[in-house]
Backbone bond lengths (Angstrom), bond angles and torsions (degrees), N, CA, C in turn:
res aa  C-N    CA-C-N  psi(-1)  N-CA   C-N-CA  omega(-1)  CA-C   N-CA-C  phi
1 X - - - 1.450 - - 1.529 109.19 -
2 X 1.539 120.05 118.62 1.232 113.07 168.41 1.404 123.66 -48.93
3 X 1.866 111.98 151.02 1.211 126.67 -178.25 1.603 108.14 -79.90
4 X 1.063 140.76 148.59 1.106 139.84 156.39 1.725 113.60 -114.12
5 X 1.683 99.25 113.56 1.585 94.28 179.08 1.189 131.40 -71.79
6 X 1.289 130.76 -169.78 1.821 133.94 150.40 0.854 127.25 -74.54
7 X 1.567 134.86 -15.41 1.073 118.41 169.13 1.560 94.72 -165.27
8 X 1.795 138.44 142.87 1.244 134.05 164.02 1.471 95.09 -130.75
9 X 1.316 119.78 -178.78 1.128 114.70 176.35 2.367 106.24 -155.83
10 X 1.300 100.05 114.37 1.629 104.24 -178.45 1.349 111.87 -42.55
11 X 1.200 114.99 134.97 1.839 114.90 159.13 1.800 111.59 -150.11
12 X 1.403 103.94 134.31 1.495 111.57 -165.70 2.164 94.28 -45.40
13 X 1.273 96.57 143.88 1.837 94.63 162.57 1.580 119.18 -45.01
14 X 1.308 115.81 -53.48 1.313 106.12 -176.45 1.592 103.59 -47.32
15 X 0.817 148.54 -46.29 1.525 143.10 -169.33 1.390 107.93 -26.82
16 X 1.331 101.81 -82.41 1.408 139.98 177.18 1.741 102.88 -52.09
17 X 1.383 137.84 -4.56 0.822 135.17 -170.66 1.858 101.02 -110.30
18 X 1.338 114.73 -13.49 1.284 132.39 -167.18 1.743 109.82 -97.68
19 X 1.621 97.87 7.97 1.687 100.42 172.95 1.845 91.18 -109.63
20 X 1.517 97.60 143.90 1.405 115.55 174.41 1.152 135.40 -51.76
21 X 1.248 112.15 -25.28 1.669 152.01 -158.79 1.387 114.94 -97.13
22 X 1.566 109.64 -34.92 1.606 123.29 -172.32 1.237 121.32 -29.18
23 X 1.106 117.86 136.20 1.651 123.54 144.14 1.195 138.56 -170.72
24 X 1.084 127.88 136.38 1.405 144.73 -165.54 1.727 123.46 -76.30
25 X 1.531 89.26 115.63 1.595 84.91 -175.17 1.585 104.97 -87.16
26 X 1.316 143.53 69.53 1.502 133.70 -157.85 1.513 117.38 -70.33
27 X 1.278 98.18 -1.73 1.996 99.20 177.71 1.597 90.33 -71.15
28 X 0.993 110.38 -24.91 1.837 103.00 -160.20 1.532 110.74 -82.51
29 X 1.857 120.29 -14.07 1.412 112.75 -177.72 1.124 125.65 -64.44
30 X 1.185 138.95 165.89 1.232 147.72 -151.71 1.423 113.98 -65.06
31 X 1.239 142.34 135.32 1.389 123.11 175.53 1.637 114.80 -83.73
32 X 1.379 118.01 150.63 1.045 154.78 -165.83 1.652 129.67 -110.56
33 X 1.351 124.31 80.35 1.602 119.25 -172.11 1.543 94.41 -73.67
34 X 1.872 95.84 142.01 1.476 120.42 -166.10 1.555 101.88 -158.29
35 X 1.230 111.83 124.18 1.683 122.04 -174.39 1.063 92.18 -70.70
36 X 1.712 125.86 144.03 1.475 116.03 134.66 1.665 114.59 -135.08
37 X 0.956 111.21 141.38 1.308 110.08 -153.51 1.121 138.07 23.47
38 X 1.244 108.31 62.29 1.838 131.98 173.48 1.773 108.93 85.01
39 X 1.513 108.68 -2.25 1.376 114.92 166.42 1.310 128.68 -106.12
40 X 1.050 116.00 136.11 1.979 130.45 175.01 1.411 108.85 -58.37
41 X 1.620 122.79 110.18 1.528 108.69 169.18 1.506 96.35 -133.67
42 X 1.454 131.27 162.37 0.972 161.83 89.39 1.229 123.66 30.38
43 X 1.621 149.58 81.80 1.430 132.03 174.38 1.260 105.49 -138.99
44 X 1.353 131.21 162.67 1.293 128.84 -157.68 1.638 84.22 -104.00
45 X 1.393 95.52 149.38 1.831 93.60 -175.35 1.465 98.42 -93.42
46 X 1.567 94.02 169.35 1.880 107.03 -175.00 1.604 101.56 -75.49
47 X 0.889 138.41 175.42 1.285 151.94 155.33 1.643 111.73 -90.56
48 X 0.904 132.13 151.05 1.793 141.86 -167.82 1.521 103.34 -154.95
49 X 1.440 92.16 148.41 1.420 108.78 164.17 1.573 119.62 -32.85
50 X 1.556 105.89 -48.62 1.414 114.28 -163.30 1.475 121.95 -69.97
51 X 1.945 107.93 -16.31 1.116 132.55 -158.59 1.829 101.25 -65.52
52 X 1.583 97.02 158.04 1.764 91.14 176.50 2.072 84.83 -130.70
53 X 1.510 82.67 140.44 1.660 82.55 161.61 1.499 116.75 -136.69
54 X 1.813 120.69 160.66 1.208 99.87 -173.41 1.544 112.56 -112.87
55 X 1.472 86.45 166.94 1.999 99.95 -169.97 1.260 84.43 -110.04
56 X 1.578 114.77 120.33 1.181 133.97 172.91 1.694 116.14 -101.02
57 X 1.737 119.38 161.84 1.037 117.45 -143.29 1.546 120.15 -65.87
58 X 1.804 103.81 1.14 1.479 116.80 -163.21 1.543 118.26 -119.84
59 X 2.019 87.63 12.93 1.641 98.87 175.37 1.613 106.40 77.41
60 X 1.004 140.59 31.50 1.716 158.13 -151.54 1.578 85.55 -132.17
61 X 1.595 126.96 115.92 1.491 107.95 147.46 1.578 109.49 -84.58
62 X 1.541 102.66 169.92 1.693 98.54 170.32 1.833 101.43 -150.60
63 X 0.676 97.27 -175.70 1.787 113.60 167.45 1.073 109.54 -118.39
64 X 1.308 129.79 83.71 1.730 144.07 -163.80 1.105 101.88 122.99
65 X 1.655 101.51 172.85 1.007 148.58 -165.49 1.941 101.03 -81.84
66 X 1.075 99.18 -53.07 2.018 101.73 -176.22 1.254 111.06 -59.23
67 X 1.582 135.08 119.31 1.523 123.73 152.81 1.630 129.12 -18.39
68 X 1.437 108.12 -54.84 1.074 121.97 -169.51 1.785 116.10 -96.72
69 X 0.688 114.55 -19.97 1.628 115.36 150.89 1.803 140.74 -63.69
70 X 1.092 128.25 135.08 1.132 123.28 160.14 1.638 108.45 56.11
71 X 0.970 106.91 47.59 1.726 133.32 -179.52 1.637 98.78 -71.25
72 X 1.407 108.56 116.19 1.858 118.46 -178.76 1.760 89.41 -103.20
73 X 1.139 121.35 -66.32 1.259 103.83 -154.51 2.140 82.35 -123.95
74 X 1.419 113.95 155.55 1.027 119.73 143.76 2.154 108.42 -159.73
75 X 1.320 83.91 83.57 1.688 79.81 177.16 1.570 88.55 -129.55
76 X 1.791 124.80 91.51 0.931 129.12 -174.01 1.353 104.28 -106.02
77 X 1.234 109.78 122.32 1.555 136.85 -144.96 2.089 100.89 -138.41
78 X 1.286 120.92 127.02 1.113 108.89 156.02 1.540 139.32 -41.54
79 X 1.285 117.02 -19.66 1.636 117.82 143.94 1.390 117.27 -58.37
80 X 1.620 118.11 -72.93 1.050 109.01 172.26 1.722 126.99 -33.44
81 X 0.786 115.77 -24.41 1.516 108.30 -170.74 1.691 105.66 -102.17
82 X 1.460 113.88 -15.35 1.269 109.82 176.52 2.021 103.11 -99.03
83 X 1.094 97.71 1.91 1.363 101.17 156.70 1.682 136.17 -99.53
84 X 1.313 91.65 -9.74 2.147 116.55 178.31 1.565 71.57 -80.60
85 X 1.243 122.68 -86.22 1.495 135.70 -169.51 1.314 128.38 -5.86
86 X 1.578 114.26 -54.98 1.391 129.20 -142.61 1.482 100.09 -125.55
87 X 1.584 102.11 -55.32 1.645 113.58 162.22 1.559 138.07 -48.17
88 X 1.069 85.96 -75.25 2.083 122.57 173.29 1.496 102.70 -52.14
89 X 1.304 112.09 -60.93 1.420 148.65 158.07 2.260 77.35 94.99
90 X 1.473 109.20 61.30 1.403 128.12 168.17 1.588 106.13 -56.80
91 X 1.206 125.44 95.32 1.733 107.51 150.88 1.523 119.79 -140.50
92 X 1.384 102.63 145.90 1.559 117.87 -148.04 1.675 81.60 -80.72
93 X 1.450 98.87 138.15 2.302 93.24 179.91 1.860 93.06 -93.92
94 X 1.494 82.77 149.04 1.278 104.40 172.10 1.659 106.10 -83.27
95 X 1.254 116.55 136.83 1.274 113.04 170.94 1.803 108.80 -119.31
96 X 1.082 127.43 127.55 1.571 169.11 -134.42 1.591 83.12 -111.13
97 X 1.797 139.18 107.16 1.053 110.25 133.44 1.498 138.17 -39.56
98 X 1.436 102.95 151.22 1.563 107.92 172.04 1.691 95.09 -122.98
99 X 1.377 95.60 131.16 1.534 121.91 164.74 1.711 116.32 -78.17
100 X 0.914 112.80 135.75 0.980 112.45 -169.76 1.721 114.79 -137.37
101 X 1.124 92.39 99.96 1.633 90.60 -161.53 2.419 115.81 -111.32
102 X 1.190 111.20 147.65 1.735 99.34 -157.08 1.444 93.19 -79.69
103 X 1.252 101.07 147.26 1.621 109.78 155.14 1.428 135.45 -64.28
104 X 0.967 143.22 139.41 1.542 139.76 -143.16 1.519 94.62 -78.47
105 X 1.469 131.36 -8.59 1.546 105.33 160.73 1.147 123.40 -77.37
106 X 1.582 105.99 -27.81 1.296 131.90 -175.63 1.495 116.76 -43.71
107 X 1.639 100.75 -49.47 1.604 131.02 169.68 1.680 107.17 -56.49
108 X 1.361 98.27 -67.79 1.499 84.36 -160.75 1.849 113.80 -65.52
109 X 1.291 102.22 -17.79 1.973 109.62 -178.08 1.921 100.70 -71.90
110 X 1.475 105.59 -4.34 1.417 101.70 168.66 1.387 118.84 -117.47
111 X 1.245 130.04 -10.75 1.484 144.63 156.87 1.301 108.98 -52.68
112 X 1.484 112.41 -52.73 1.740 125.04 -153.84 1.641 92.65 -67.16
């Protein structure tokens, strides 16, 4: 069962194509239904310019939404990450509980 992370974030391919290091695992892209001769098969689609993939919160790209799915690149390397960083300009948001506390009518319409 795919993972679903906390946070990934989309970026066109060329991005990711603009680190020195790159590379593409393409067995791993997404599969693709495609007739061929009057039958339904299975093929992993090409990747394109136009394509967006995401950088997930553990420095993993993928083609989707799941961490653990459809993994294109994961050779996460202290370059790599000072390139999410500096490049990408990647940062995971901190989220700030909010308290949330009732208003005293609020109180008493649940007392009564």
């Amino acid at each position: 069962m795919a993972t679903m992370g906390k946070y990934c974030k989309a970026y066109p391919i060329e991005k990711f194509r603009q680190f020195s290091q790159w590379t593409e695992n393409k067995e791993n892209t997404r599969k693709e239904t495609k007739t061929v001769e009057g039958e339904e098969i299975e093929i992993n689609r090409e990747l394109t310019e136009d394509d967006f993939l995401y950088l997930q919160e553990n420095y993993v790209v993928t083609d989707g939404i799941f961490k653990d799915e459809n993994i294109i690149f994961d050779n996460i390397t202290p370059e790599w990450k000072q390139f999410c960083d500096t490049v990408l300009k990647f940062e995971i948001p901190v989220y700030e509980p909010i308290n949330v506390t009732a208003t005293p009518s609020e109180t008493e319409k649940t007392e009564s």
